[in-house]
C-alpha positions as CSV (number, residue, x, y, z in Angstrom):
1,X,24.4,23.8,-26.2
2,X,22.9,21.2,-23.8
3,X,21.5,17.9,-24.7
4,X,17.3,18.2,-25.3
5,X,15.5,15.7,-23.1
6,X,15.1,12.5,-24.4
7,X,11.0,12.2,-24.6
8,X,11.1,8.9,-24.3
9,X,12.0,8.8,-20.6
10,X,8.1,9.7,-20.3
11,X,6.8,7.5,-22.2
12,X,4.1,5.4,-20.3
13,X,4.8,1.4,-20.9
14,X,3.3,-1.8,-19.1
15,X,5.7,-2.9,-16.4
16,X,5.9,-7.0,-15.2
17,X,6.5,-8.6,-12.7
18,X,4.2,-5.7,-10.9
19,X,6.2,-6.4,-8.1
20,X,9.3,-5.1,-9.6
21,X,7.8,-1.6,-10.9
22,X,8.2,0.1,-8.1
23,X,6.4,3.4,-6.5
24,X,5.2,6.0,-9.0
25,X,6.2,8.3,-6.7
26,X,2.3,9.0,-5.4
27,X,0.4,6.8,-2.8
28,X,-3.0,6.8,-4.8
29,X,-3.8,3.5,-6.3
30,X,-3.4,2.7,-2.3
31,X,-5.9,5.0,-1.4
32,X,-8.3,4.3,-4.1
33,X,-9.8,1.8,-2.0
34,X,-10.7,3.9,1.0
35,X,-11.1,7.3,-0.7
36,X,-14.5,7.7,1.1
37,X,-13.1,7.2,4.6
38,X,-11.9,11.0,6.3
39,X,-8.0,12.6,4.9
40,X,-6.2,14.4,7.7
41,X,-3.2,16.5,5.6
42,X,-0.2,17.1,7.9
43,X,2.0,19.7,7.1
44,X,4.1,19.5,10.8
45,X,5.8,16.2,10.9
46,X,6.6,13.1,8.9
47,X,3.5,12.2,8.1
48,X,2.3,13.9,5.3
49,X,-1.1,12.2,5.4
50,X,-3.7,10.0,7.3
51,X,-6.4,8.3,5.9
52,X,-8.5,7.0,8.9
53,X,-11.7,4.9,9.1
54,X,-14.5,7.1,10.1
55,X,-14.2,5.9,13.7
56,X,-10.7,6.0,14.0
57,X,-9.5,2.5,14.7
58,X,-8.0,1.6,10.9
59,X,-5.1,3.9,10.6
60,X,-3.5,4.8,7.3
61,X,-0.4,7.2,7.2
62,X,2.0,7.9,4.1
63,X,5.1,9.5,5.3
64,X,6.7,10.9,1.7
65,X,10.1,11.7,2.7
66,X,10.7,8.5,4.9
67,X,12.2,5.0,3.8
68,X,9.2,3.6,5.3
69,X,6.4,5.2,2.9
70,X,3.4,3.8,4.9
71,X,2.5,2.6,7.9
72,X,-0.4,1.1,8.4
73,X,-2.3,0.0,12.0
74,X,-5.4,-1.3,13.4
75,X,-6.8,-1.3,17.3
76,X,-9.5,-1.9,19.2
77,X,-10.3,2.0,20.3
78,X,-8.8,5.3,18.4
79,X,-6.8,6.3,21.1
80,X,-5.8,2.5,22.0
81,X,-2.2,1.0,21.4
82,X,-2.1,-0.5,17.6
83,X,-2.8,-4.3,17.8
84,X,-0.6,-4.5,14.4
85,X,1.1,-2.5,12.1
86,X,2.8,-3.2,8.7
87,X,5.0,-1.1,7.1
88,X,5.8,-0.5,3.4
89,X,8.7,0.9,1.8
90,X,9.7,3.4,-0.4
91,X,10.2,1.2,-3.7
92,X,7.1,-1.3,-2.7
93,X,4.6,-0.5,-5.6
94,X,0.9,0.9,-4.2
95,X,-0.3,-1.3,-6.2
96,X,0.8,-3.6,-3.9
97,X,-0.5,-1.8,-0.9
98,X,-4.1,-1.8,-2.7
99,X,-4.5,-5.5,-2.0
100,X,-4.4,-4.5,2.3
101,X,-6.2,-1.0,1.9
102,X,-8.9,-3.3,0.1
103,X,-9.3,-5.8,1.9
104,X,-9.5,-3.4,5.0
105,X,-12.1,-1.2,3.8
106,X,-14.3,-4.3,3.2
107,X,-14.0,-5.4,6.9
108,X,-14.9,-2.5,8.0
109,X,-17.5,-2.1,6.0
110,X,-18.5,-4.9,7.8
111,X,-18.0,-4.4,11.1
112,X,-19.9,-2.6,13.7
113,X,-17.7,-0.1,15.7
114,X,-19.8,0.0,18.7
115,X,-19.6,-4.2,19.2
116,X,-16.0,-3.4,18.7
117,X,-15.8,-6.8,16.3
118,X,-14.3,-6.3,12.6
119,X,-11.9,-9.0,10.9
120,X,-9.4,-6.5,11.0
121,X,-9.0,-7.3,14.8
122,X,-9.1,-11.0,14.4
123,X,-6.4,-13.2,15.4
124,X,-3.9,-14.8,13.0
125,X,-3.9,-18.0,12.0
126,X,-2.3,-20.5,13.6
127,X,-0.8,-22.1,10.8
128,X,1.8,-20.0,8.6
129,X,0.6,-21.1,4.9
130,X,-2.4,-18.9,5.4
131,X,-1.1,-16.0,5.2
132,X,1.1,-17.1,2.1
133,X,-1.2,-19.1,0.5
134,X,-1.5,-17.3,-2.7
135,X,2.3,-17.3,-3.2
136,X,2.0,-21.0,-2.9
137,X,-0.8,-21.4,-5.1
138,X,0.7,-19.3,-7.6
139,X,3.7,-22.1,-7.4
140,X,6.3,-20.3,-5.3
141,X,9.0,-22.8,-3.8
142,X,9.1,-23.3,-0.1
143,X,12.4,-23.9,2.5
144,X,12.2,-24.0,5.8
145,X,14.8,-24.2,8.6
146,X,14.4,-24.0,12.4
147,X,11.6,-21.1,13.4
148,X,11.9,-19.4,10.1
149,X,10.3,-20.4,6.5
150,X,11.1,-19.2,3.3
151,X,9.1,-18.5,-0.2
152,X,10.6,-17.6,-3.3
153,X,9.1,-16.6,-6.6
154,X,10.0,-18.3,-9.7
155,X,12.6,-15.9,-10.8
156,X,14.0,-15.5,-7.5
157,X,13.5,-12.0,-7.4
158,X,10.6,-11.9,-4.8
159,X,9.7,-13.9,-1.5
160,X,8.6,-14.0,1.8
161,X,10.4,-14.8,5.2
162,X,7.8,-15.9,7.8
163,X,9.4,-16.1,11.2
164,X,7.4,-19.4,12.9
165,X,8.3,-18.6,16.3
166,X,6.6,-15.1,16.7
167,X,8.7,-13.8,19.8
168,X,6.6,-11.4,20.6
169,X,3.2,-8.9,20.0
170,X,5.5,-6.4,18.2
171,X,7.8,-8.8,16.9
172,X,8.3,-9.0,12.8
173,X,6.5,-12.1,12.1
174,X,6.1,-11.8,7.8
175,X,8.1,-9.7,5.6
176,X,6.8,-9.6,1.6
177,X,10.1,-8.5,-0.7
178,X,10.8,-7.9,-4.0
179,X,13.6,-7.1,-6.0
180,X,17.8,-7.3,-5.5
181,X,19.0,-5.4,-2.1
182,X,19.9,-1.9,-2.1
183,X,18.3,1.8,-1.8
184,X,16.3,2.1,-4.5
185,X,15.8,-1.6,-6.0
186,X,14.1,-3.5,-2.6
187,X,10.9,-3.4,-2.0
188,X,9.4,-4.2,1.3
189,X,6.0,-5.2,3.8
190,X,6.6,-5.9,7.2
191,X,3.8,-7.5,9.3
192,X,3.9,-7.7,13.0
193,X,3.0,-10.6,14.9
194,X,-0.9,-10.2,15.3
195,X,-1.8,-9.1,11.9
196,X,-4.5,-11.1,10.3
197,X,-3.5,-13.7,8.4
198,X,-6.0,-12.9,5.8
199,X,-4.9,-9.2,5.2
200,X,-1.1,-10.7,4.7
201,X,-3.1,-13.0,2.4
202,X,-5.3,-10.3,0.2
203,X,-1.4,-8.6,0.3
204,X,0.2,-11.6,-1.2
205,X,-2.2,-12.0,-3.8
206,X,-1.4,-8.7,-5.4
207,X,2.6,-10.0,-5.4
208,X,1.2,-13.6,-7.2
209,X,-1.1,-11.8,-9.7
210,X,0.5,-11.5,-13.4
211,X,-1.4,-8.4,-14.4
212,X,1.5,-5.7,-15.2
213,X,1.2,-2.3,-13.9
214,X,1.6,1.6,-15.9
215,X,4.5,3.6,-15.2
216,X,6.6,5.8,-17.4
217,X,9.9,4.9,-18.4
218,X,12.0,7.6,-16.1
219,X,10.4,5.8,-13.0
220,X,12.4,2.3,-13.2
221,X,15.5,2.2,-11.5
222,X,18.2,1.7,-13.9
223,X,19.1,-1.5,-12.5
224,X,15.7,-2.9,-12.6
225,X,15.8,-2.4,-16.6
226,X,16.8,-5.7,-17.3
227,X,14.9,-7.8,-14.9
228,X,11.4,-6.5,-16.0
229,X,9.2,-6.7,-19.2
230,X,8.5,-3.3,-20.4
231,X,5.8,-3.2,-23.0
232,X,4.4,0.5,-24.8
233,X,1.0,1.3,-23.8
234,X,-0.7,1.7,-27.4
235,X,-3.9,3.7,-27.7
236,X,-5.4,0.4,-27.2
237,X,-4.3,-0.8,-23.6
238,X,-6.2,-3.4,-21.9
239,X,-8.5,-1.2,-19.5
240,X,-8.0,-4.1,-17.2
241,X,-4.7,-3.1,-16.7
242,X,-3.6,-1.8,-13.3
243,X,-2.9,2.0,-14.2
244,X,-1.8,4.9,-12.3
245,X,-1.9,8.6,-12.7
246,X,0.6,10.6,-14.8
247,X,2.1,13.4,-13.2
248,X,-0.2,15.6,-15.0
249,X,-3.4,13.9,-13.4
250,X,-1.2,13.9,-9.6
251,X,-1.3,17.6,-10.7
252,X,-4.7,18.6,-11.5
253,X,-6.2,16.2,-8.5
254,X,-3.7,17.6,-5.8
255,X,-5.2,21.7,-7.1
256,X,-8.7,19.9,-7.1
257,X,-8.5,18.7,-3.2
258,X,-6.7,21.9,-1.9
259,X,-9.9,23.6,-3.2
260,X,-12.1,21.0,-1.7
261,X,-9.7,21.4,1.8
262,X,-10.2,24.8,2.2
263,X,-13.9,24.3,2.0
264,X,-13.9,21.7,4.6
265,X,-14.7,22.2,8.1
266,X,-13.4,20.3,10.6
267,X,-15.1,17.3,11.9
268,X,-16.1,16.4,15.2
269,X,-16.8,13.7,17.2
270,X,-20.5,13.3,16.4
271,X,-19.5,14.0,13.1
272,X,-17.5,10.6,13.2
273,X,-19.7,8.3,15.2
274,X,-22.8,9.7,11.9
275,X,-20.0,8.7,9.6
276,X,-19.1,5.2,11.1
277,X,-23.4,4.8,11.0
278,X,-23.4,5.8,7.4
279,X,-20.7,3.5,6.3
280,X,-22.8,0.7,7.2
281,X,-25.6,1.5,5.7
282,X,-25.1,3.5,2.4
283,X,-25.5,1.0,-0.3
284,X,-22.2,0.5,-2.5
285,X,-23.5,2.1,-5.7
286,X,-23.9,5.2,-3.6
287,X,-20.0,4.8,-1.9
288,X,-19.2,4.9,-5.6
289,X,-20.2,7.5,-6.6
290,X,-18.8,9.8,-3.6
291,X,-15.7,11.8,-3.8
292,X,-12.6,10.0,-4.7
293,X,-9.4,9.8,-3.0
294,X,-6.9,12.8,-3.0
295,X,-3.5,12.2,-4.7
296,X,-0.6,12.2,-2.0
297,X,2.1,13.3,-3.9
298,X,6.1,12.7,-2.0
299,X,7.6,16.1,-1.4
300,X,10.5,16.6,-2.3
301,X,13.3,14.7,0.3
302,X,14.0,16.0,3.4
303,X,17.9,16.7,3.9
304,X,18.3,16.2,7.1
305,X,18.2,12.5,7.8
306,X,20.3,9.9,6.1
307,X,19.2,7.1,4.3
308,X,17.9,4.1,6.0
309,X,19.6,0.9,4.1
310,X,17.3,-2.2,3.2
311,X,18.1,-5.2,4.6
């Protein structure tokens, strides 16, 4: 007779460092934070989904099956060449990517597409610190050799390497990383050279911050057990708490939008250019209140390509 499942392995506890909890397995605590801007759902393709700002120019694409999860971009014109790009991996927590999904929805909620201005286009700092600044703060120890500086958490589990030299537009300038190497234990963000200091900064900040994160117990790699905290949630969790959705809430959302989708009609350009107006001008009670993001749950892996190892 076969062994019952062990109930437990469900059982939601708080998870700390955050940065060691890895993905739940859906993208939507990224989302969250532009759930109002247009969802394009790609069936053909790697890309599962792209979340777009209502002009076009903030790019936002979860590829499910891929060891890169997300890539995100920004340029100047929606058909122009991406001025950056970061990249997340498939064991970075969305929690993680929240803090640049944030921080991007409020520049462009503060930008005006038709001056073609936004911070999200701005140029990076020219010193390093600021877009690490909140590792620092938070009292992460710095080393620096010869065109590369490095940042290390406390525990030694998490860090940053910065290259200084920048070698070119498309070069790797920051990466964010958590956890010991391998498949399923390192987490990742990559940031090329001309991303804005202060979106690597509002990214950094998420890493520093000592608020734990919900996941349920079948969802830590077995050899991430005994470098993290795991705590029950109780009936009594602190709603401050960064949570994300069971598997039974990925489940009634993703039936909820396919409803909402085939409803839908597609948008056109006029469409856009009355949704870019509107984002500047609805008040933020009212973006509130609109529909919230979709869940975009991974499909199941692809067989075809091989694994992609961390570095």
């Amino acid at each position: 007779m076969p062994a019952l499942p062990d109930p437990s392995r469900y059982e939601e506890v708080l998870v700390s460092p955050l940065y060691l909890a890895g993905s739940n397995g859906t993208g939507d605590a990224g989302f969250a934070p532009v759930a109002h801007w247009p969802h394009h759902y790609l069936d053909d393709g790697p890309c599962q989904l792209l979340v777009t700002s209502p002009d076009q120019r903030i790019r936002i694409g979860w590829f499910g099956d891929d060891f890169e999860l997300w890539r995100i971009t920004a340029a100047e014109e929606a058909v122009a060449t991406p001025r950056w790009t970061a990249t997340f991996n498939h064991v970075t927590p969305a929690e993680i990517v929240a803090g640049l999904t944030t921080a991007l929805a409020r520049d462009y909620a503060e930008s005006d597409p038709y001056e073609n201005n936004g911070r999200f286009l701005a140029d990076p700092s020219l010193y390093w610190a600021d877009a690490v600044q909140p590792l620092l703060d938070a009292g992460w120890r710095r080393a620096a050799t010869y065109g590369t500086v490095e940042i290390t958490a406390p525990d030694g589990l998490a860090g940053a390497e910065i290259d200084t030299l920048r070698g070119g537009r498309d070069a790797e300038a920051v990466m964010l990383w958590a956890g010991p190497r391998g498949w399923g234990t390192r987490a990742e963000a990559v940031f090329t050279a001309r991303t804005p200091s202060h979106l690597i900064a509002a990214t950094a900040a998420v890493m520093a911050s000592s608020a734990p994160v919900v996941r349920e117990r079948h969802m830590i790699h077995r050899e991430m057990e005994p470098l993290v905290t795991l705590t029950p949630v109780g009936p009594a969790a602190d709603p401050r708490i960064s949570r994300s959705p069971t598997p039974l809430d990925v489940r009634r959302t993703a039936v909820t939008e396919a409803v909402r989708r085939a409803a839908r009609a597609p948008r056109t350009a006029a469409d856009l250019r009355v949704m870019a107006a509107q984002s500047r001008t609805t008040p933020p009670a009212q973006k509130r209140s609109s529909i919230l993001a979709p869940t975009a749950a991974a499909r199941p892996p692809a067989a075809s390509s091989a694994p992609r190892h961390s570095r």
